[in-house]
C-alpha positions as CSV (number, residue, x, y, z in Angstrom):
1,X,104.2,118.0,138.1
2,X,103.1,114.5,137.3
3,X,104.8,112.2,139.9
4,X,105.9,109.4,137.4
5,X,107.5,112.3,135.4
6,X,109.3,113.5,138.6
7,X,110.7,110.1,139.2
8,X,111.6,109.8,135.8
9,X,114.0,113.3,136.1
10,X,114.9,112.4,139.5
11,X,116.1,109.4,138.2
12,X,114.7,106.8,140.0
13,X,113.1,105.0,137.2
14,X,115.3,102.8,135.0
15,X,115.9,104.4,131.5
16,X,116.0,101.6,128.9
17,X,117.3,103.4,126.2
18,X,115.8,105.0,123.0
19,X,113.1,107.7,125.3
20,X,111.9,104.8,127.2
21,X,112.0,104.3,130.8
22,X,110.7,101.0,133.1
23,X,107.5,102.5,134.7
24,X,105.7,99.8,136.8
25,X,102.6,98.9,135.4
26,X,100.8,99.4,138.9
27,X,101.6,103.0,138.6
28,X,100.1,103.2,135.3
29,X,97.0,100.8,135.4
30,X,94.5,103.5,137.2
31,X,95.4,105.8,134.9
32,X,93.9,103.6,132.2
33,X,90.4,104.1,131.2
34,X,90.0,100.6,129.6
35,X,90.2,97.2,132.1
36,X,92.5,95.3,131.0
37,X,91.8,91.2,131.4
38,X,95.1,89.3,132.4
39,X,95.7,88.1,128.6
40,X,95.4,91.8,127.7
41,X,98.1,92.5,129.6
42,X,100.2,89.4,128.1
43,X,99.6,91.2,124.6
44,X,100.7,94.9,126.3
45,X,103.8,92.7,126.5
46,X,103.7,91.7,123.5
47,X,103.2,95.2,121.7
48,X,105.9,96.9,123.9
49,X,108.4,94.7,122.9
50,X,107.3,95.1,118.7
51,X,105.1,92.7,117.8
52,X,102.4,93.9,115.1
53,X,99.4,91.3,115.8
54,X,99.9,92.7,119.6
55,X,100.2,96.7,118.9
56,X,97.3,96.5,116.6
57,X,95.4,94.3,119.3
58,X,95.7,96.7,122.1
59,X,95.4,99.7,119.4
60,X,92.2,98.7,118.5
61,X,90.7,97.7,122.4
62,X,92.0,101.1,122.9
63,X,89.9,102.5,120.0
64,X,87.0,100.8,121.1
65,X,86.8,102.6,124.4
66,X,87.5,106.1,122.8
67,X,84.8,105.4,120.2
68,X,82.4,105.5,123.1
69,X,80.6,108.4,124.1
70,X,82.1,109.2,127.6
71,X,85.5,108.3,126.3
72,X,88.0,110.5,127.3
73,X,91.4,111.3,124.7
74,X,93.7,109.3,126.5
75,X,92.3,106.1,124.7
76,X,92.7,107.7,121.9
77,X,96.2,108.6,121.9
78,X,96.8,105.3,123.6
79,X,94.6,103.6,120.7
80,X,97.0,106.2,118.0
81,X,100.0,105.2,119.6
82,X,99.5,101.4,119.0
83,X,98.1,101.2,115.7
84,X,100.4,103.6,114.2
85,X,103.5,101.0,115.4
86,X,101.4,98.4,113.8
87,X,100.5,100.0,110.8
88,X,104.0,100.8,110.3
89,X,105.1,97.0,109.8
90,X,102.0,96.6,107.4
91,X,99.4,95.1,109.7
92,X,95.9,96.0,107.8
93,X,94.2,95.9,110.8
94,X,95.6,98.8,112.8
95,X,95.4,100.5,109.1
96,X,92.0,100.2,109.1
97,X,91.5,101.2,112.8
98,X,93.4,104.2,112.1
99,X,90.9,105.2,109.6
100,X,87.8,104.4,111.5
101,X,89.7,106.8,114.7
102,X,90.1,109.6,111.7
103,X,86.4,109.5,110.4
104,X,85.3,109.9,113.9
105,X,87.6,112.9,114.5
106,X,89.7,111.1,117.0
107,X,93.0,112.9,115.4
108,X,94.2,115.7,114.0
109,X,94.6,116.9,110.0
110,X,92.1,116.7,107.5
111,X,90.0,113.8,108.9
112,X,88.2,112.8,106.0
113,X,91.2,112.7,103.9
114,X,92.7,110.5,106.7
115,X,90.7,108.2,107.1
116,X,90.0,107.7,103.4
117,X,93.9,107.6,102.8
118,X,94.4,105.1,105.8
119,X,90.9,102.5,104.5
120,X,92.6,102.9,101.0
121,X,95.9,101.5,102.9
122,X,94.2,98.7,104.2
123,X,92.5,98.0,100.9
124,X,95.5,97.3,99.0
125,X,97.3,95.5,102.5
126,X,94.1,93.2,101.6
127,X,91.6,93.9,104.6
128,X,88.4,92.7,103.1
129,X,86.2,95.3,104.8
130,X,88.1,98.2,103.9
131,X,87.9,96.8,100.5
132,X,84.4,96.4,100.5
133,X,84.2,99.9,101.9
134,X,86.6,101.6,99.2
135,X,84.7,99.4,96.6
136,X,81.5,101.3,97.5
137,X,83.3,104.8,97.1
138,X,83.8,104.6,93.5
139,X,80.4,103.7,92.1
140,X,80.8,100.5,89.3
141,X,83.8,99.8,90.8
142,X,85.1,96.1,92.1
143,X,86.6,95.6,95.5
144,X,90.6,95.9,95.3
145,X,92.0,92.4,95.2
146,X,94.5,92.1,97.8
147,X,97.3,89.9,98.9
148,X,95.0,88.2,100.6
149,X,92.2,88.2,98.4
């Protein structure tokens, strides 16, 4: 058994309520594949406690490393995890992101579908790339104008 996860049952980590419990970060830092730099870990703070900018910040440095080659899945559940919170409140960023993870076959379903579904999202949420790229789909076609257009 995973020693955090005994601790959790045992009941010596704090619950906060909700699923969660207060895990010290030292006890999860080596378990990270991705260094985190001390303002990284003032936007972890950030995106645990809600904030969009900050989930799809760490989503996407989270992407990054399971993009690479000898990336393992934890970043990409990691990346998933963020993004998704952050897409959720409309941040085009993570939207995006979660496409990118999709075409690279990062997550499960139909990944082409996904990641055309989730660039299509961040189209119309006005990320200019993902209109660009949805633009190029549909031959003759203009990019989306956005709310930020």
């Amino acid at each position: 058994m995973v020693p955090d996860k005994r601790r959790i049952e045992e009941g010596l980590v704090p619950r906060l309520g909700g699923g969660r419990a207060l895990v010290p970060f030292d006890a999860v830092q080596p378990g990270l594949a991705v260094t985190l730099a001390a303002d990284d870990l003032d936007t972890l703070v950030l995106a645990d406690q809600g904030d969009a900018t900050a989930q799809a910040e760490m989503g996407a440095l989270f992407a990054l490393a399971a993009l690479q080659a000898d990336a393992g899945g934890g970043n990409a559940i990691a990346a998933r995890y963020f993004l998704e919170q952050a897409a959720g409140q409309g941040e085009a960023d993570a939207m995006h992101w979660m496409g990118v993870l999709h075409a690279a076959g990062l997550c499960e379903g139909d990944a082409n579908a996904q990641a055309l579904m989730w660039v299509a999202k961040a189209a119309a949420h006005g990320h200019v790339i993902a209109r660009e790229q949805l633009a190029r789909l549909v031959p003759g076609a203009a990019a989306p104008a956005g709310p930020h257009a």
